[in-house]
C-alpha positions in Angstrom: 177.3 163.5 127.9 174.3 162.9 129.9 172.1 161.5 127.3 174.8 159.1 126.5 175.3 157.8 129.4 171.6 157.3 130.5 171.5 154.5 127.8 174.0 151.8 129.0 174.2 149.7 131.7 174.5 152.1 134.9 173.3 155.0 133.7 170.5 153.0 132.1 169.5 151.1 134.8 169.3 154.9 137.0 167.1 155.9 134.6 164.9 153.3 133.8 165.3 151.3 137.1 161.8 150.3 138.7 160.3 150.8 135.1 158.7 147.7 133.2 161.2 146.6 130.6 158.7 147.3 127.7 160.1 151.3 128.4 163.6 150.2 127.9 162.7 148.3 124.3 160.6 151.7 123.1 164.2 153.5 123.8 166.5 151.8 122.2 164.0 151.4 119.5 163.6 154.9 119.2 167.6 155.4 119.8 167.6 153.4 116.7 165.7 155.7 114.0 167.3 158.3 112.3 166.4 161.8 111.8 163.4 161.1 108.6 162.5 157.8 110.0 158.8 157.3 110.5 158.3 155.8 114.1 156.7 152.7 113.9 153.8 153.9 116.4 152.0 150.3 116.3 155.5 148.9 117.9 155.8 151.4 120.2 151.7 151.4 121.3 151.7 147.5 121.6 154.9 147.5 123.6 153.1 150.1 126.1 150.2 147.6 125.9 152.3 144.9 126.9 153.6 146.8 129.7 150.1 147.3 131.2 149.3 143.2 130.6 152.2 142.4 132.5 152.0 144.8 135.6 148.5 144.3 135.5 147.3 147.6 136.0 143.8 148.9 135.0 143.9 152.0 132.6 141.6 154.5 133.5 140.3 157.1 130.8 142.0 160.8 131.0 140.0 163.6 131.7 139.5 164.5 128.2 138.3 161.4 127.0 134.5 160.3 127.2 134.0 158.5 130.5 135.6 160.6 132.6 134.4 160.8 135.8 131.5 158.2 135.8 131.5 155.5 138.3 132.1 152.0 136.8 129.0 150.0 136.9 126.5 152.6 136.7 
């Protein structure tokens, strides 16, 4: 099965390859809940956090948020 394979070795490293290794932690964490597990959201947000720090890329507001579409600085 697909979805089976995508989560070791080859098959995870096709998937995930060229993605910051904080993506590969939030799914075998969430391979790891069961069916009425709550998500520990915090984990998963701070692990996405992470994974902005370390490529060091600016986040930029969407286009529903306020801010949208205003120059920085002005």
């Amino acid at each position: 099965m697909l979805q089976e394979r995508c989560r070791f070795e080859m098959g995870l490293q096709e998937l995930m390859g060229g993605c910051p290794r904080e993506y590969v932690e939030i799914l075998h964490y969430i391979d790891s809940l069961r069916f009425y597990d709550n998500p520990n959201y915090e984990k998963i947000y701070k692990l996405m956090r992470k994974a902005i720090s370390v490529l060091q890329v600016q986040e930029f507001p969407y286009d529903w948020e306020a801010g949208f579409g205003k120059v920085q600085g002005s």
